[in-house]
MDTraj code that builds the backbone (N, CA, C; nanometers):
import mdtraj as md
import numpy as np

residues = "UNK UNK UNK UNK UNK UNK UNK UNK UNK UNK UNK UNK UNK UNK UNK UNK UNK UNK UNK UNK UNK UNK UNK UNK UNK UNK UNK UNK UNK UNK UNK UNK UNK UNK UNK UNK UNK UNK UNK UNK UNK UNK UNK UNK UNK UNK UNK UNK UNK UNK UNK UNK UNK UNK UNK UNK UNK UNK UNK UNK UNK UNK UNK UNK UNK UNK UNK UNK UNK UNK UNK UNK UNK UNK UNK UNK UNK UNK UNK UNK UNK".split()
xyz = np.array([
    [-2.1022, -1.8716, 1.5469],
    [-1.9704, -1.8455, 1.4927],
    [-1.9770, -1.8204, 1.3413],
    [-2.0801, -1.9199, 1.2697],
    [-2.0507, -1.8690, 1.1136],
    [-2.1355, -1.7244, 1.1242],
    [-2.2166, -1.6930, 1.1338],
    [-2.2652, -1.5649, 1.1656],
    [-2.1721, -1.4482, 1.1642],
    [-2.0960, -1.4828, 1.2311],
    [-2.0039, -1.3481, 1.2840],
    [-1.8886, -1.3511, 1.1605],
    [-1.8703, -1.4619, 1.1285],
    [-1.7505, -1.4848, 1.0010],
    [-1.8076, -1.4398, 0.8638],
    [-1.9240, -1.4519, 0.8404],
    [-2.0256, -1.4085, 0.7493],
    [-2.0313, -1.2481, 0.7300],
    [-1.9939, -1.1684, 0.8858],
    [-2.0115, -1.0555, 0.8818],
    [-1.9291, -0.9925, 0.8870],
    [-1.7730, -1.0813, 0.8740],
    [-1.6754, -1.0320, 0.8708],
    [-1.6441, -1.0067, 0.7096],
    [-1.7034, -1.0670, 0.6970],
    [-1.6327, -1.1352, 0.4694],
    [-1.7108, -1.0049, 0.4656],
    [-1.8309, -0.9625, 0.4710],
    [-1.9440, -0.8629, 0.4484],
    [-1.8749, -0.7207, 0.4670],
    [-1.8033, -0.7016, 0.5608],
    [-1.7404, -0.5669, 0.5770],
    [-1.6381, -0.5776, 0.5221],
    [-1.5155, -0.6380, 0.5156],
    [-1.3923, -0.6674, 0.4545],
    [-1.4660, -0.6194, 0.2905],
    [-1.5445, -0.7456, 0.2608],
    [-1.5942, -0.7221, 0.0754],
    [-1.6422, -0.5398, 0.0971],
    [-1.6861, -0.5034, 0.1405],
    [-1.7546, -0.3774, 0.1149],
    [-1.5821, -0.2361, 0.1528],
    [-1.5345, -0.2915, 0.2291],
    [-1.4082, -0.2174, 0.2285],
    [-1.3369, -0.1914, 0.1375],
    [-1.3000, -0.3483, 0.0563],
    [-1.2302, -0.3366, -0.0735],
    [-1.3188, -0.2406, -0.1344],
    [-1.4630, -0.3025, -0.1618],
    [-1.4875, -0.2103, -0.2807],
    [-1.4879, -0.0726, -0.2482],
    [-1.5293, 0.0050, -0.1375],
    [-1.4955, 0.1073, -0.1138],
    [-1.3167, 0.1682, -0.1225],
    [-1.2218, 0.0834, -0.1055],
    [-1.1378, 0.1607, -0.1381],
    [-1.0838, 0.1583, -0.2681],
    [-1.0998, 0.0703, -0.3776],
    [-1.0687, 0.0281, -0.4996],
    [-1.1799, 0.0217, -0.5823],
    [-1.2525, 0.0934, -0.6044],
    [-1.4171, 0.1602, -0.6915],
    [-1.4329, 0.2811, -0.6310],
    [-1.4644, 0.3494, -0.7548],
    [-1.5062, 0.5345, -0.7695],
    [-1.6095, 0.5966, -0.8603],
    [-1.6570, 0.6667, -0.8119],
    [-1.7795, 0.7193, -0.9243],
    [-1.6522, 0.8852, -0.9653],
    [-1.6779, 0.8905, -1.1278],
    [-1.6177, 0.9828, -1.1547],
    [-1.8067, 1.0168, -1.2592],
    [-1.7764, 1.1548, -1.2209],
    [-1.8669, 1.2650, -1.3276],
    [-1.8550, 1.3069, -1.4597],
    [-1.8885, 1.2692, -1.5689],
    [-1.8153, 1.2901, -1.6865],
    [-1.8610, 1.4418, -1.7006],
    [-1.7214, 1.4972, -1.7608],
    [-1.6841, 1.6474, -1.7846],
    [-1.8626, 1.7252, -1.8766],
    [-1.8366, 1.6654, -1.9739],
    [-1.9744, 1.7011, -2.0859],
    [-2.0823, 1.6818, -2.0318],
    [-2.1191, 1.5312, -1.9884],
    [-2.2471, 1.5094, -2.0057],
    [-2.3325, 1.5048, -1.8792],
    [-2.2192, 1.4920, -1.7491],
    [-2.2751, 1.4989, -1.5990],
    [-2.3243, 1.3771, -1.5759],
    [-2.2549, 1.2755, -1.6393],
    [-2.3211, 1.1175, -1.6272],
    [-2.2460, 1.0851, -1.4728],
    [-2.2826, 1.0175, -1.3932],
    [-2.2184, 0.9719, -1.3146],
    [-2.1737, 0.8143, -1.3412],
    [-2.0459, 0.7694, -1.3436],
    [-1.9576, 0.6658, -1.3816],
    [-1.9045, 0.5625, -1.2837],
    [-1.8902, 0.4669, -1.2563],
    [-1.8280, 0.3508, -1.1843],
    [-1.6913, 0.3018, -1.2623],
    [-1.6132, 0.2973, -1.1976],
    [-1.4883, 0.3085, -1.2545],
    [-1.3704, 0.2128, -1.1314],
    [-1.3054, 0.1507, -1.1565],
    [-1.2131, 0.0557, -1.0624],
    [-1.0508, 0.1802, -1.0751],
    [-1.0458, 0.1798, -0.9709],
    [-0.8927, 0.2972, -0.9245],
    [-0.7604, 0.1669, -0.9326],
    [-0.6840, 0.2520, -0.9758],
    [-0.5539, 0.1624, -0.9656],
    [-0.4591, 0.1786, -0.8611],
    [-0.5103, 0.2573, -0.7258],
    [-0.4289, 0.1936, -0.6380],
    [-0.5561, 0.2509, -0.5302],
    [-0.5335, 0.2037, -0.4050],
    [-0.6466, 0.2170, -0.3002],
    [-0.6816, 0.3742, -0.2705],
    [-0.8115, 0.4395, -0.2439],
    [-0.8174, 0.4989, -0.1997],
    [-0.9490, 0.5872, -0.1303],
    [-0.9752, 0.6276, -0.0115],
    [-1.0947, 0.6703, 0.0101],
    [-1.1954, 0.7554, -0.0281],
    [-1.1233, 0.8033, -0.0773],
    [-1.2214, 0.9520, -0.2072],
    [-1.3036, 0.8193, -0.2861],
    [-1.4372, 0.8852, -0.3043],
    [-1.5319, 0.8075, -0.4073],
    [-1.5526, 0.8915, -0.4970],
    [-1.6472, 0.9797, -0.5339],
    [-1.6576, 1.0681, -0.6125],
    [-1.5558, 1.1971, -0.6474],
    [-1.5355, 1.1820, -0.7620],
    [-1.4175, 1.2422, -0.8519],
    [-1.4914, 1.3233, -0.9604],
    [-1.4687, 1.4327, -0.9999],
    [-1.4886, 1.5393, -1.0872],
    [-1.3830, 1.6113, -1.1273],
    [-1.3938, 1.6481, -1.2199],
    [-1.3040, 1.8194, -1.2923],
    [-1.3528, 1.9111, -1.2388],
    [-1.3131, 1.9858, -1.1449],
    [-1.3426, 2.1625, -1.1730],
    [-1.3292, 2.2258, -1.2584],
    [-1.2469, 2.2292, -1.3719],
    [-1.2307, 2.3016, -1.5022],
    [-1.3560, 2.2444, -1.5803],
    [-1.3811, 2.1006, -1.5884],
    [-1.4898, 2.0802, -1.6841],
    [-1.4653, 2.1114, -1.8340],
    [-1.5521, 2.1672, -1.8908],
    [-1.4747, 2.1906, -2.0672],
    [-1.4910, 2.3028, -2.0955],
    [-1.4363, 2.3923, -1.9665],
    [-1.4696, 2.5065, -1.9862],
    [-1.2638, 2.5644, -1.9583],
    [-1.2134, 2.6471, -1.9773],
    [-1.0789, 2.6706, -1.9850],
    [-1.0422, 2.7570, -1.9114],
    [-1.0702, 2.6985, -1.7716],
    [-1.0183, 2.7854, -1.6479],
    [-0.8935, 2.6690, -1.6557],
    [-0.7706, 2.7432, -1.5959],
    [-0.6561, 2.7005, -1.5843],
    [-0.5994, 2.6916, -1.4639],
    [-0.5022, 2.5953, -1.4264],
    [-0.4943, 2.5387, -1.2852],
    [-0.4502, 2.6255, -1.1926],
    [-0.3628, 2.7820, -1.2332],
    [-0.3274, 2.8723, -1.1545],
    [-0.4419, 2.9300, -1.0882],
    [-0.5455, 2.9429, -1.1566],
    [-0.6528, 3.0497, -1.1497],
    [-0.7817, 2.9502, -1.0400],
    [-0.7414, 2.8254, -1.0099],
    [-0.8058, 2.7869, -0.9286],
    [-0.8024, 2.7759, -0.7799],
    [-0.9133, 2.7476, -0.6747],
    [-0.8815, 2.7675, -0.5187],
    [-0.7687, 2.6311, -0.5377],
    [-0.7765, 2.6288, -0.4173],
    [-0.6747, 2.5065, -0.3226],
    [-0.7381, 2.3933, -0.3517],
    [-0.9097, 2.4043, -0.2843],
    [-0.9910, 2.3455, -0.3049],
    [-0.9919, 2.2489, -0.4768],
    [-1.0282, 2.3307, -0.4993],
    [-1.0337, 2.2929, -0.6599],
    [-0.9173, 2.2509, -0.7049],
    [-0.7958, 2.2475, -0.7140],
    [-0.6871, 2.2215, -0.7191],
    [-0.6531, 2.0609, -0.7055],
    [-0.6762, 2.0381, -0.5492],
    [-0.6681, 1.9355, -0.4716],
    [-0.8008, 1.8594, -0.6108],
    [-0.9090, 1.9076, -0.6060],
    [-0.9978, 1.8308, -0.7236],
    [-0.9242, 1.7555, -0.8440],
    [-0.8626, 1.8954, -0.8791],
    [-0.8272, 1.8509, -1.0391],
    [-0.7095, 1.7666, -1.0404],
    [-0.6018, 1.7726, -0.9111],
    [-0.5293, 1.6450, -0.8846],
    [-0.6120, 1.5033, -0.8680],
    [-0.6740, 1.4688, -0.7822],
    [-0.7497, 1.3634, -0.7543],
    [-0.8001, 1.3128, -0.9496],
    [-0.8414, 1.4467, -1.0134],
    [-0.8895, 1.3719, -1.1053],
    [-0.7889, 1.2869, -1.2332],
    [-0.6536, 1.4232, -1.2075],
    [-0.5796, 1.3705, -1.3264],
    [-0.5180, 1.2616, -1.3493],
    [-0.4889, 1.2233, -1.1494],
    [-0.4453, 1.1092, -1.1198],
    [-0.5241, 0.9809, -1.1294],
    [-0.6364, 1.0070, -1.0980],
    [-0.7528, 0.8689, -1.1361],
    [-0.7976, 0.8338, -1.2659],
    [-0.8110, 0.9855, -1.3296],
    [-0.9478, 0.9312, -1.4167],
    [-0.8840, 0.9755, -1.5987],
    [-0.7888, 1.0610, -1.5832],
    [-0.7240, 1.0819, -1.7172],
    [-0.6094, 0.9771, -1.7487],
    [-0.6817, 0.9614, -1.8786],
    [-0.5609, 0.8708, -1.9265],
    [-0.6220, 0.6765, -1.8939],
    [-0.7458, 0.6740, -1.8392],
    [-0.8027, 0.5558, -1.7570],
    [-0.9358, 0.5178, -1.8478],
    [-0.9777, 0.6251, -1.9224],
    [-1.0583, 0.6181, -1.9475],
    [-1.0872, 0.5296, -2.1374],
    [-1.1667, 0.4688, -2.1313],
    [-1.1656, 0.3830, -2.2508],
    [-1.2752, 0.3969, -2.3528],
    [-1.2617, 0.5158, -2.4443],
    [-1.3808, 0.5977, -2.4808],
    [-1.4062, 0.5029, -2.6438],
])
top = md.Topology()
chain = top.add_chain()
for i, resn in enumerate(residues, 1):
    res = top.add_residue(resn, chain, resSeq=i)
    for name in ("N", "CA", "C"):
        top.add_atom(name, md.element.get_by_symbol(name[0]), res)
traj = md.Trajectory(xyz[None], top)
């Protein structure tokens, strides 16, 4: 029985951190980052498609789009430089 309760805490702990921890890509340097999200969610890795380069959000796919949401919402404005 503790066994199985042991392996319950084990998936539960690894859930949280999977839904509330994210690796974001920094724009410049291509560092990959660990970063705590402020509300739950399954996306882990987060990037810019624009990057620091000045493509603008019309001119991007869907794809990319959907990116640069995920990022503005996570990672701008979060960051503590």
């Amino acid at each position: 029985m503790k066994f199985k309760l042991t392996i319950f805490f084990i998936i539960i702990i690894a859930l949280i951190v999977r839904l509330f921890c994210g690796i974001y890509i920094h724009d410049e340097f291509k560092e990959q980052n660990l970063f705590i999200k402020h509300k739950p969610s399954w996306k882990w890795k987060f990037y810019s498609p624009s990057g620091m380069s000045d493509l603008k959000f019309e001119e991007m796919t869907e794809e990319q789009k959907a990116e640069q949401k995920y990022w503005d919402e996570f990672i701008v404005g979060k960051q503590t430089l």
